[in-house]
N, C-alpha and C positions, 0 to 999 in steps of 0.2 A: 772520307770526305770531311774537309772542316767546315766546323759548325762557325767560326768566328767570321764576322765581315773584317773587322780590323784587330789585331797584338801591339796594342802599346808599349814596350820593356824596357825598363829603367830608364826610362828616359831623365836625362837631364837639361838642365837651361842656365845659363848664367848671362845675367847685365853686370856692367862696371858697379862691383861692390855692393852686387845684391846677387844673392843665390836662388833664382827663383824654383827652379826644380831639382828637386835630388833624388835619382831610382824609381821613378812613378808609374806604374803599372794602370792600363785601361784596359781589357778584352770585351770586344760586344757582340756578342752572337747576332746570327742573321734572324730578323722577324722578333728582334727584341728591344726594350724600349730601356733602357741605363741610365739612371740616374746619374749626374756625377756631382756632388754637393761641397761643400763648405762654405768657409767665410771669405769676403773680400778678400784679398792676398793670399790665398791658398793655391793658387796655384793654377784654378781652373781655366783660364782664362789663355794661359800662357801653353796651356799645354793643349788647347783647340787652337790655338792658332802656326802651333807645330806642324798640327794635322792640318790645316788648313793650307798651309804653305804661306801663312805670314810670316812665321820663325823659322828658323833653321836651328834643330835640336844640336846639343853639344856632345851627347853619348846617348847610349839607348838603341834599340831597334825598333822598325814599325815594320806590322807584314801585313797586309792589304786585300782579301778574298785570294789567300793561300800563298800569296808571294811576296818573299821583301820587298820595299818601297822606300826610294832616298826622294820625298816630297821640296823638292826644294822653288815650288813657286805654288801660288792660286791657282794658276791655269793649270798645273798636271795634278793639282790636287780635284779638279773640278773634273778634270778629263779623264779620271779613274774612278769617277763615280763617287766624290764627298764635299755635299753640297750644304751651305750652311744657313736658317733662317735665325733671324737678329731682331731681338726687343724693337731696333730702328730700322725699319725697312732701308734696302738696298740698291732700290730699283728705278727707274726714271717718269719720277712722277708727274712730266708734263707730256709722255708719251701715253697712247693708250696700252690698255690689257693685252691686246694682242700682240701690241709692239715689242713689250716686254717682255715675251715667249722669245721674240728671236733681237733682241738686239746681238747687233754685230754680226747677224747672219739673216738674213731677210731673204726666203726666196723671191727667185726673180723669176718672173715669165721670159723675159730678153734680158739685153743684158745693160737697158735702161730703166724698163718696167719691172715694177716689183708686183711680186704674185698676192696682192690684197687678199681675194679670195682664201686661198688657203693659209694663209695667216690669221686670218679670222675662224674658218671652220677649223682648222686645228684647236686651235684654245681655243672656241666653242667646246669642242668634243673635249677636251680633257678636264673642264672644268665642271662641264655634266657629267663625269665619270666621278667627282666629288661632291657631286648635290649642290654643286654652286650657282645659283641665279647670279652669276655677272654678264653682262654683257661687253663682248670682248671687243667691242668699239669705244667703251667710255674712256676717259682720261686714268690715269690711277690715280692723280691727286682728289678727283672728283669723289674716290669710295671712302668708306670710312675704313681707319685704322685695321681692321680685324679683317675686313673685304680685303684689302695692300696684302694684309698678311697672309691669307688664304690664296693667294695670285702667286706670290712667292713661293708656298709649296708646290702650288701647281707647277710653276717655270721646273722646279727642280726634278718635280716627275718628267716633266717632258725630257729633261737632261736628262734620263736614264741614271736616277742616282741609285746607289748602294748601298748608304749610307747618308743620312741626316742629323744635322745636328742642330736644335733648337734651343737658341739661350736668351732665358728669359720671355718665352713666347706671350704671356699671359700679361707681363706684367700692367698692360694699357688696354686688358680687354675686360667689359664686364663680364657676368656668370653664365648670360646664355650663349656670349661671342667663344668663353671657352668653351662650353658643350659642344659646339660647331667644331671646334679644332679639335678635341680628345677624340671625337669621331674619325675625323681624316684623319689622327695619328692612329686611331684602332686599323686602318684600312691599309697604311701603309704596313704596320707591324705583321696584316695577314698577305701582304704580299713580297715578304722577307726579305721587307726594308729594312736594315739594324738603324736603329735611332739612339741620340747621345742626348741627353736632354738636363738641361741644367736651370735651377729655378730654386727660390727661395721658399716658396710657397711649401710648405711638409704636405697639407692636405690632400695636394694634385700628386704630390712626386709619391703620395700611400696607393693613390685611386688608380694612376693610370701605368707606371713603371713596373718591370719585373726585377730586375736588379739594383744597387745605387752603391757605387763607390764614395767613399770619403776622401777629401784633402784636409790637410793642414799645415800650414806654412812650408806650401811646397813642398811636402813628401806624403806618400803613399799612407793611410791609416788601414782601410780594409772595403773587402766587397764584399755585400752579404743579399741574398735574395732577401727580395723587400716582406716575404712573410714571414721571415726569423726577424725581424725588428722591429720597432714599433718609434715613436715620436722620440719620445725621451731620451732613445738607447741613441738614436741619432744625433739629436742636439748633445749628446753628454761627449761621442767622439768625434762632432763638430768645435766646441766650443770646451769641454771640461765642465758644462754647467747641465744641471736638470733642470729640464724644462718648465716644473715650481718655480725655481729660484729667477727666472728672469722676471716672473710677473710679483715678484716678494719687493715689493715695494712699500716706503710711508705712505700713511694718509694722513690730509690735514687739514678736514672740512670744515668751515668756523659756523654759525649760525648767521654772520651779516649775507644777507641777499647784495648780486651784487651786477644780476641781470637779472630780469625777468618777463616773460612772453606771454601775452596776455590774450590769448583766441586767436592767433592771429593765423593769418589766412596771406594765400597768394591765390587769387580768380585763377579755377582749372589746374594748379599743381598742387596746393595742398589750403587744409582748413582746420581751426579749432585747436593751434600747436598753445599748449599753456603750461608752464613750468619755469622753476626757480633754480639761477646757479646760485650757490653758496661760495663765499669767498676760500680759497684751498683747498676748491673741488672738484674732482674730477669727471666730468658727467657724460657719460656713451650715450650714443646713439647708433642705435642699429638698427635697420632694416634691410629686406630682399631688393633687388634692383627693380629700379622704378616707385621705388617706396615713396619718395621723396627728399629723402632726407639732407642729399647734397642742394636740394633747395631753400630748404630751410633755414641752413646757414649761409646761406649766399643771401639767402633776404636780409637776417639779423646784419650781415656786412653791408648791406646797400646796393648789394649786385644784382639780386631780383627785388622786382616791384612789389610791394607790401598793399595789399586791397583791404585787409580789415584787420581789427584788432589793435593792439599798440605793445610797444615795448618800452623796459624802463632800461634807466642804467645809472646804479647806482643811487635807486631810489626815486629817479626823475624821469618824469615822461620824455621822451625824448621821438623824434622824427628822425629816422636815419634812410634818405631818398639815393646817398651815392657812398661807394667805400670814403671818402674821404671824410662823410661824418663820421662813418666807422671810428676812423683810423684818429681822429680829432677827440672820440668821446674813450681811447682808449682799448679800443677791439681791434685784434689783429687777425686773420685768415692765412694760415697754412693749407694752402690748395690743392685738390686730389691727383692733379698733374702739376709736381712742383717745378718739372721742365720747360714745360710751355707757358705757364701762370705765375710763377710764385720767384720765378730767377730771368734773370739775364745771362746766359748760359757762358758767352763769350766774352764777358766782363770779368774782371775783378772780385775775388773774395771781399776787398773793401770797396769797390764801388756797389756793393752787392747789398752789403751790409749797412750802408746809407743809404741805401736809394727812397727811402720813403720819408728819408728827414731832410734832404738837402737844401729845402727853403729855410730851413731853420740852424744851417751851418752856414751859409752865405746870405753875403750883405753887396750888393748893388751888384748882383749877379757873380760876383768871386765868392769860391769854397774857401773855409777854412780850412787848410790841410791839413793842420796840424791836428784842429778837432777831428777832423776825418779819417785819419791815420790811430788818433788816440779810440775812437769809438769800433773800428776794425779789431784793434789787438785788443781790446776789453773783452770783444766777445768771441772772439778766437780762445782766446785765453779761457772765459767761461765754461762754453757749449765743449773744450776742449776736443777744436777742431784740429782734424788731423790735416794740415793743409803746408808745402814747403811753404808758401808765406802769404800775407796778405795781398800780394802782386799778383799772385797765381791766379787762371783762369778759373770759373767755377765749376767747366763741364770737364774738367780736368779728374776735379773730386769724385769718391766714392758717394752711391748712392745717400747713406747716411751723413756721411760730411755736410753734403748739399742739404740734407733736411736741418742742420746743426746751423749753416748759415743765414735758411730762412728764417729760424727760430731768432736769430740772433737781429738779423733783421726786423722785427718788430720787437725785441726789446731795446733795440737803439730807438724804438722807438717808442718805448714805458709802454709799451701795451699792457694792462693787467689782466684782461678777458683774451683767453687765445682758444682758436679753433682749430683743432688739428684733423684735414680730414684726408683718412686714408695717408697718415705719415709713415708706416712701414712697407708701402708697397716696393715692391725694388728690393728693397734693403736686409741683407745676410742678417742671420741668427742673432753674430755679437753685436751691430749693429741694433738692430733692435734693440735689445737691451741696454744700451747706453742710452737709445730715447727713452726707455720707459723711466730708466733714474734722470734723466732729464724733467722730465714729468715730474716727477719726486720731490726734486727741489724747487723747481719753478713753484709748484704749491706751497712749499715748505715758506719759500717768500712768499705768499700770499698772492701770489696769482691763480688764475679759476680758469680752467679746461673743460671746453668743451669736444667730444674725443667721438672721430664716426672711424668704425672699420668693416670691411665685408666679414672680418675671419671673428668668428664669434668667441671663441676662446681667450681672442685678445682683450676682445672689447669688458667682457665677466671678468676677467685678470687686474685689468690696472682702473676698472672704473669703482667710484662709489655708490654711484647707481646708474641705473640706465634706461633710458627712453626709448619705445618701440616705435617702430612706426610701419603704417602698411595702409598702400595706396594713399598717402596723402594724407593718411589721418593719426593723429595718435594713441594706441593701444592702450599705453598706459605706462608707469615708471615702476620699474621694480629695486629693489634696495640688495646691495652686493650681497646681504647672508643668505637674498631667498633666489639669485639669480642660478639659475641652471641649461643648459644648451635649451632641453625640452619645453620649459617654461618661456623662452624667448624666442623661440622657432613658431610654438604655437600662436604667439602674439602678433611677431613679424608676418602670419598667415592667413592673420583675420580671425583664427581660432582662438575662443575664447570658453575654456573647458573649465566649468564650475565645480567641479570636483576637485581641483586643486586650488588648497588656499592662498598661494600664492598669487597664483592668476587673478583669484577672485577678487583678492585683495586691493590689487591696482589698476581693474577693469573698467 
């Protein structure tokens, strides 16, 4: 009997004058959860949509629960049991839950009436077979993101799948919407679902995967069970680098203050936030979800309402009631969904890259193009965006790209305070790393960072110090030499253990 659901074998891929795949190997045993990793351009991407039947492979073989397979569309890939959930839901969000169990197949009672009933207690029943409280009458644009998401696996159980492939499932959910999903993937893997699972995240692909192949520029690196490996050994045959060296960055924190938050409060989200950036500094903020924390800078930008306290900037009391005084006294926002918030996704690298100066490149409503044009390639050229040109759409770009043009985006627009929150989500190994020397040099020029991320390792790595925060309040600031997982877990918890002087220190 084979144990594999699908034999990926040498597969290759070619587009005009790029070689995307050469010899690339995937096997995924049935009731097992496969890692498949690398960097942007490696290859992954090209080579699930082989299996998917959006490509058509150029060489190679695929064998499919024990039998060759020539995939050549979505529909026989779908109709052999390989179904696939996507970072962006796929589904029809102005229909409801139950609708989207059977589009394009809807039983019918007659053969003008449609069998509502069993459309509804079908997906009832299957989504209570997931622990899912939806109700399979609501709309799906009406759930939230993770709810969409969780409807999506369901549909594909209903589809008798055999195989699943999740890419990038986490990337827009917080930490308790993942627990929700590693559960249903635990439930599919003990019903000898083979799962493909591909994510940037190392911590999820350590916790919840039994195997994880590597790519790199389109060819095959190695598969190893995920308990012969560890972080490092991964990022070093992802990328050539150890996982030190991406967070081995300058620091270049000056003694001028150059914000500062003074008690300040938001009625019922948070209270008593007080702390100083320093000009060249880089300064974390981390906390558990629900903390607060993406509040806090959304106050400091003018996005949430500011109830007590005050803020300086740059020494002066200032009032900031709307981003635009933000954006006027110099503070820019890099936002935790830089898709929905932070870009216009279907515009322009350079319309993209102005958009928050445009009153100040045009005169009796005409742009200056040429200013427009010249502030585009400044900061392509900077942020040293991989982009074919400043015309290009932006949702065109790699994750990281897209963070390189928001960044660029408020320096077109002299921001000197920036907030970066949650900028590596999405975003490959190398990728990240070019933000963090991003970071580097921004400071280097005397710009002040203020930096939130879920993944704590990141946040100890490139910050100078760092601010806790837990339910709305702040724990306390602890300084990079005394900063440790435990020390800022305990913080992040409300725990505040006087036996370590660290803690004690900044409680």
């Amino acid at each position: 009997m084979n144990d594999y659901i699908v034999e990926m074998k040498n597969i290759s891929k070619a587009f005009p004058g790029v070689r995307a795949l050469s010899d690339v190997n995937l096997n995924v045993k049935k009731g097992e959860v496969h890692a498949l990793v690398g960097e942007n351009g490696a290859g992954k991407s090209t080579l699930i949509k082989i299996l998917t039947g959006a490509y058509q492979k150029d060489g190679g073989t695929i064998v499919f629960d024990g039998k060759p397979v020539d995939i050549k569309s979505p529909h026989y890939s779908k109709k052999i049991g390989i179904q696939a959930v996507y970072q962006d839901i796929t589904l029809a969000a102005h229909l409801s839950v139950g609708e989207n169990f059977f589009l394009g197949n809807l039983p019918m009672r007659t053969p003008l009436t449609v069998d509502w009933k069993k459309v509804h207690s079908t997906a009832s029943e299957l989504l209570a077979s997931l622990d899912l409280r939806i109700d399979s009458r609501t709309l799906l644009k009406d759930l939230p993101v993770a709810k969409q998401e969780m409807v999506a696996i369901a549909k594909a159980m209903y589809e008798k799948s055999k195989l699943m492939i999740f890419d990038e499932p986490t990337a827009l959910l917080a930490n308790e919407e993942c627990e929700e999903l590693y559960k249903i993937i635990g439930k599919l893997k003990s019903d000898g679902i083979g799962i493909i699972y591909i994510s940037h995240r190392m911590e999820e692909i350590f916790r919840i995967c039994d195997t994880v192949t590597i790519l790199k520029d389109g060819r095959y690196v190695s598969t190893l069970p995920i308990g012969e490996t560890d972080e490092n050994k991964l990022i070093s045959l992802m990328v050539g680098r150890k996982i030190e060296e991406m967070y081995s960055i300058e620091h270049h924190p000056m003694p001028e203050v150059v914000l500062s938050a003074k008690k300040l409060s938001s009625k019922g989200i948070f209270e008593g936030i007080d702390f100083d950036l320093h000009r060249g500094e880089i300064l974390g903020m981390f906390g558990l979800v629900g903390s607060g924390r993406t509040d806090i800078v959304s106050a400091i930008f003018g996005a949430t309402e500011i109830t007590g306290g005050e803020i300086e900037v740059f020494g002066k009391k200032e009032r900031i009631r709307k981003p635009r005084d933000a954006i006027r006294l110099g503070i820019g926002l890099l936002p935790e969904n830089r898709r929905t918030q932070g870009l216009a996704l279907p515009l322009s690298v350079k319309i993209n890259t102005n958009l928050a100066i445009y009153k100040t490149i045009s005169k009796f409503g005409l742009i200056n193009h040429k200013a427009e044009k010249s502030n585009a390639d400044r900061y392509v050229r900077e942020m040293a965006t991989k982009t074919p040109s400043i015309e290009t759409a932006v949702r065109t770009l790699s994750g990281g790209n897209q963070q390189k043009v928001v960044i660029g985006k408020w320096l077109a627009c002299k921001s000197k305070i920036m907030i970066f929150d949650e900028p590596t989500v999405g975003v490959d190994v190398g990728s990240k790393s070019e933000i963090y020397k991003l970071l580097e040099k921004l400071t280097k020029n005397g710009n002040s960072i203020i930096f939130i991320s879920s993944y704590l390792p990141e946040v100890i790595g490139v910050s100078d110090r760092i601010i806790v925060i837990s339910e709305g309040r702040q724990m306390g600031i602890v300084d990079r030499d005394k900063a440790t997982e435990e020390r800022i877990l305990k913080l992040a918890s409300g725990i505040a253990d006087c036996s370590d002087e660290a803690i004690r220190e900044v409680v």
